[in-house]
MARKOLDREN-195279 format. One record per residue (C-alpha): residue in one letter; x, y, z. Coordinates in steps of 0.1 Angstrom, whole numbers, padded with zeros to 4 digits, always signed. Example, Ala and Ser with C-alpha at 12.3 -4.5 7.8 and 13.67 -1.06 7.14 Angstrom:
% MARKOLDREN-195279
A+0123-0045+0078
S+0137-0011+0071
***
This chain:
% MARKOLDREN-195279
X-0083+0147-0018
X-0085+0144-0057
X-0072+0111-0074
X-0078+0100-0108
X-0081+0062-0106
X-0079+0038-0139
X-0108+0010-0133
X-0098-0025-0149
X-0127-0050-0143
X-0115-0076-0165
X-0130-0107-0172
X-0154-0133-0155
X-0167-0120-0122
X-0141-0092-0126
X-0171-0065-0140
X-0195-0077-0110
X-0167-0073-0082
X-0155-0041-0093
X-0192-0024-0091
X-0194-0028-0056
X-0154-0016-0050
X-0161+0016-0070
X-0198+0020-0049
X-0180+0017-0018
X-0152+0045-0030
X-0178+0068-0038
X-0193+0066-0006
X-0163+0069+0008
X-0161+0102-0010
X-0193+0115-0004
X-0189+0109+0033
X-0154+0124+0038
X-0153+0151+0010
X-0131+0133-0016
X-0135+0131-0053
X-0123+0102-0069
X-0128+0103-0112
X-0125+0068-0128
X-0114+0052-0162
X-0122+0025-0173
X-0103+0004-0199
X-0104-0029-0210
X-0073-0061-0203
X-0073-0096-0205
X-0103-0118-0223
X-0122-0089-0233
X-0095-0068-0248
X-0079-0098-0270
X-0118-0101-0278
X-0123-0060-0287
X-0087-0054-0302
X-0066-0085-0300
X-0041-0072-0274
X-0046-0085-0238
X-0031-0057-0226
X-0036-0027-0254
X-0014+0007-0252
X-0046+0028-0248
X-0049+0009-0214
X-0016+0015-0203
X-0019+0053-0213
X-0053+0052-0190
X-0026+0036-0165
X+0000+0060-0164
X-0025+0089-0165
X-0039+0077-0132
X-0028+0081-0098
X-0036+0045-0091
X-0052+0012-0105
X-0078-0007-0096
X-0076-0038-0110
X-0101-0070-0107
X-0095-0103-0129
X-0084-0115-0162
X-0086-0150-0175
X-0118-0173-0197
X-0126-0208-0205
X-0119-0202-0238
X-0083-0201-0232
X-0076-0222-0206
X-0077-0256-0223
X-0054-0249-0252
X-0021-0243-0246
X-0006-0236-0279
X-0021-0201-0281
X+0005-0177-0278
X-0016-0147-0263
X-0036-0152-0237
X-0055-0131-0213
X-0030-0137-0183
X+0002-0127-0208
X-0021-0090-0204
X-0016-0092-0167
X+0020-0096-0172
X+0025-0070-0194
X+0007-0046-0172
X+0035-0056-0142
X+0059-0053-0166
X+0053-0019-0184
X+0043-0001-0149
X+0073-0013-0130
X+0051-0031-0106
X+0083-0051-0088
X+0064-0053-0052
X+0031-0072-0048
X+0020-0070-0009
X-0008-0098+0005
X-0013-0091+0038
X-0028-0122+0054
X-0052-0123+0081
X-0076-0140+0101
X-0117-0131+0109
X-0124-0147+0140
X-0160-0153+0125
X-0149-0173+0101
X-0122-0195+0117
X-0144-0226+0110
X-0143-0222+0073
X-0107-0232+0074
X-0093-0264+0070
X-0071-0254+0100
X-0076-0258+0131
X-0088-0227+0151
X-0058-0228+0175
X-0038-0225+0148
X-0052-0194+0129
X-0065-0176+0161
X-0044-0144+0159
X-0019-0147+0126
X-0012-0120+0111
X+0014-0116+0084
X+0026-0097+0050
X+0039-0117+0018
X+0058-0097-0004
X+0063-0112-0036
X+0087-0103-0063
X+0065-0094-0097
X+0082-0085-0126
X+0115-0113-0128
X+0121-0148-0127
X+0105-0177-0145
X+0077-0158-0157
X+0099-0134-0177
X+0127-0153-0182
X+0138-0165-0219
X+0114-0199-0229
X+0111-0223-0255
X+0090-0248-0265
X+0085-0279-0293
X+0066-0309-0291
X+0097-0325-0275
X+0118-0303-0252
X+0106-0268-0231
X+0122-0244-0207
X+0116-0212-0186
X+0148-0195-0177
X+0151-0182-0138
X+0166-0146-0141
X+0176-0127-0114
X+0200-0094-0111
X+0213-0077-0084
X+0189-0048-0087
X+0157-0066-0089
X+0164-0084-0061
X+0179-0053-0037
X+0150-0033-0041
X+0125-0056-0033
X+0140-0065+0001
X+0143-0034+0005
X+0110-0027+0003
X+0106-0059+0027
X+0130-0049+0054
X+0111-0016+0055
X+0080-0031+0061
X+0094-0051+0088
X+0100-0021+0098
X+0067-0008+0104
X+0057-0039+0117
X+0070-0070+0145
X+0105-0064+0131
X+0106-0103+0117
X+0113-0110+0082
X+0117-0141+0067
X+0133-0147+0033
X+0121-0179+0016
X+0143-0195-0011
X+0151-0223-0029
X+0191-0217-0022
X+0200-0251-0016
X+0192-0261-0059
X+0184-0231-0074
X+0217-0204-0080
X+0196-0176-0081
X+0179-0181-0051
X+0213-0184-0039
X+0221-0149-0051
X+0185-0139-0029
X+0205-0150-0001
X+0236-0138-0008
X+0222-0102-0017
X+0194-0105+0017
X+0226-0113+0038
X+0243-0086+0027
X+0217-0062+0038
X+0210-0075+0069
X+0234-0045+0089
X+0215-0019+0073
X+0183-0028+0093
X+0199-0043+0128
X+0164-0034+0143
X+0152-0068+0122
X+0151-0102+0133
X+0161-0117+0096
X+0157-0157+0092
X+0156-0176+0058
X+0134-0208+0050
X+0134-0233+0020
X+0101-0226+0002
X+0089-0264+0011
X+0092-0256+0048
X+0075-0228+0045
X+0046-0235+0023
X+0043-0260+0052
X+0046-0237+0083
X+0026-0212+0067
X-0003-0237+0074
X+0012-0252+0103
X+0027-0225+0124
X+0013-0191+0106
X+0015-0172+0136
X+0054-0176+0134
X+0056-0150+0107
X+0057-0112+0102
X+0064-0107+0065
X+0075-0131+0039
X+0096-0118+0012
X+0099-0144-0020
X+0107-0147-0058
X+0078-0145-0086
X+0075-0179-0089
X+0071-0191-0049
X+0054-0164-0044
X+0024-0169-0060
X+0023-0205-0052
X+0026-0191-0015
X+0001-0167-0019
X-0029-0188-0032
X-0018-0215-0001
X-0026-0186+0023
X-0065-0186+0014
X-0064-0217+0035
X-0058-0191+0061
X-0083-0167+0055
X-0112-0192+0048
X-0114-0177+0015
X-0097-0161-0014
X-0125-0136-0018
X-0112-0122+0012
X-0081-0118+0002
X-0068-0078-0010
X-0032-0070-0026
X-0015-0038-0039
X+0012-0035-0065
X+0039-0015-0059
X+0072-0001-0085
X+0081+0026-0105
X+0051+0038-0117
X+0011+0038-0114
X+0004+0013-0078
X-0023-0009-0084
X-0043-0031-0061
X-0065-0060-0065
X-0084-0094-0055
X-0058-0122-0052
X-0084-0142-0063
X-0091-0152-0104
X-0122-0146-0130
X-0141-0173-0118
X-0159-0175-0154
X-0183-0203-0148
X-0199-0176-0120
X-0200-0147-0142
X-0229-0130-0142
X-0247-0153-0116
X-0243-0126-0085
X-0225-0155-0067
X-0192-0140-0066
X-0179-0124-0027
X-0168-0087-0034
X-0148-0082-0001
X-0114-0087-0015
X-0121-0057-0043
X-0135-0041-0012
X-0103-0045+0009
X-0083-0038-0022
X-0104-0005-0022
X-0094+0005+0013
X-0054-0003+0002
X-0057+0021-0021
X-0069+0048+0002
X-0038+0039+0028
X-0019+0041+0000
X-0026+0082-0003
X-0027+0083+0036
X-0061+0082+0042
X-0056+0059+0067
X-0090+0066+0085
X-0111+0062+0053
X-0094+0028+0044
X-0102+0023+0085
X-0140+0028+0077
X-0139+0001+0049
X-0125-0019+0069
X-0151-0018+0100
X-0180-0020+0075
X-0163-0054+0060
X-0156-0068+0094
X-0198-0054+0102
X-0209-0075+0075
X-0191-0104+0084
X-0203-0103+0121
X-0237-0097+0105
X-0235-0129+0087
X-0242-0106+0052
X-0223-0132+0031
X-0216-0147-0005
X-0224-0183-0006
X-0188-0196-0001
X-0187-0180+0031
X-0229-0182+0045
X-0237-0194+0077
X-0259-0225+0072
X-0291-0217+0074
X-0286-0178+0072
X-0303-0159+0046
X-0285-0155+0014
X-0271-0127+0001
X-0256-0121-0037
X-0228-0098-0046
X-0246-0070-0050
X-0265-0073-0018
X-0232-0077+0003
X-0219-0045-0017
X-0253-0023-0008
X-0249-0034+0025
X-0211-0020+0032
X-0221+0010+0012
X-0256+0018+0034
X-0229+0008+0066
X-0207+0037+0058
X-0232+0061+0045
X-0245+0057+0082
X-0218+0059+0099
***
């Protein structure tokens, strides 16, 4: 298979992540006869830097041009502490969702049985959960009207009818394809638009009788999802929950560098680490590169090349067992092993495989 895919390291750790996730495509192609062209553009920090855009057209042209994105992380210090700038490198990340459609991000959520202890959780809890959050990207508070002074601010929570049908749609069908349990986690008892969620996820509950449909307050679940995680199948949420929900779930995982994502909508799919720039680590070869790995292997299911993404997979879960780890995530005692080490060491797993 050919595929043309748009590389967006980003800022921070984002260039040092995105090395090893191309490395381990191109093994991927050279072992399974694939070619895979990349390029690269610039968002976030670095673009506002080089052109003063977070998020310039000749990146999206790169974006639509592609068959897919790879994506890594924006955000720098140097923006963070004042909040009267009115572009930013995260307004870049938005704009991106925005422009390419991307309504659908998907965080599947799982557990390593190797690294059950680097939860807060208890083992007994984790052992065996397994679950999907699908979070709504491109409405709500984030794009809603806002206004602020030195004495008053708001963000406006927008929802229509459309946004919200076709991302449970794109939900119920992935209950589908999975335990046939989706829960729909809301607000509805304040918020009016999370009212209309309901409404709307009520309606089309007949259309997919083969689903086991429940709906949750977002406080009870960003509880239960720590408490009771293997109750759930997928998790379908607004913009705003969701990414609350999602960042709760590394609890889960041990880890946010373990943690992969795609982006789904009208036009170019992208995937990426759930995980931020981690600025103060840039450059230090501290940073884990399994999640831009997994993201990798998303990709590849994405285009059906379901075995392939299989392969990344077993080499991830190899080095793992192998103890071949970042710092956050090393055995105590073990021998340490950088970013790049952890990527050379997935690559050299599939080249012999």
């Amino acid at each position: 298979m050919k595929l043309k895919i748009a590389v967006l390291p980003g800022d921070g750790i984002g260039p040092e992540i995105m090395k090893q996730g191309v490395a381990v495509l191109d093994a991927i192609a050279a072992k399974c006869g694939h070619e895979f062209a990349y390029q690269e553009a610039l968002v976030g920090a670095c673009a506002i830097d080089a052109v003063g855009d977070p998020y310039p057209e000749a990146t999206h042209q790169v974006c639509m041009d592609a068959d897919a994105v790879l994506f890594a992380a924006v955000g720098d210090l140097k923006y963070d502490n004042n909040p009267t700038l009115k572009v930013r490198p995260e307004t870049g990340l938005l704009a991106m969702r925005k422009k390419l459609g991307l309504f659908a991000n998907v965080r599947p959520v799982a557990t390593f049985d190797c690294l059950l202890h680097k939860s807060p959780l208890k083992d007994e809890l984790l052992r065996g959960a397994d679950f999907v959050v699908i979070r709504e990207l491109t409405g709500g508070m984030y794009f809603g009207e806002k206004y602020q002074d030195n004495d008053k601010a708001y963000d406006t929570d927008v929802y229509t009818r459309p946004e919200i049908e076709r991302i449970l749609k794109v939900a119920f069908e992935m209950a589908q394809k999975r335990r046939r349990h989706l829960t729909v986690v809301d607000k509805a008892h304040v918020l009016a638009s999370s009212r209309l969620w309901r409404q709307i996820a009520k309606e089309m509950e007949p259309q997919y009788p083969d689903v086991t449909t429940d709906y949750m307050f977002i406080d009870n679940a960003s509880m239960r999802v720590l408490t009771e995680p293997r109750f759930f199948d997928v998790i379908v949420t607004e913009n705003t929950f969701g990414d609350i929900l999602t960042d709760e779930t590394s609890c889960i995982t041990g880890s946010m560098g373990l943690q992969p994502s795609s982006s789904l909508g009208l036009h170019t799919p992208l995937f990426e680490p759930v995980h931020g720039s981690w600025p103060q680590a840039a450059g230090q070869n501290l940073a884990n590169p399994l999640a831009q790995i997994l993201s990798a292997a998303m990709l590849l299911e994405h285009f059906g090349l379901e075995k392939e993404g299989a392969l990344i997979r077993e080499a991830v879960n190899a080095s793992l067992d192998a103890n071949v780890r970042t710092p956050e995530i090393q055995v105590e005692g073990g021998a340490k092993y950088g970013t790049r080490e952890v990527g050379a060491w997935i690559v050299d797993y599939i080249q012999k495989a």
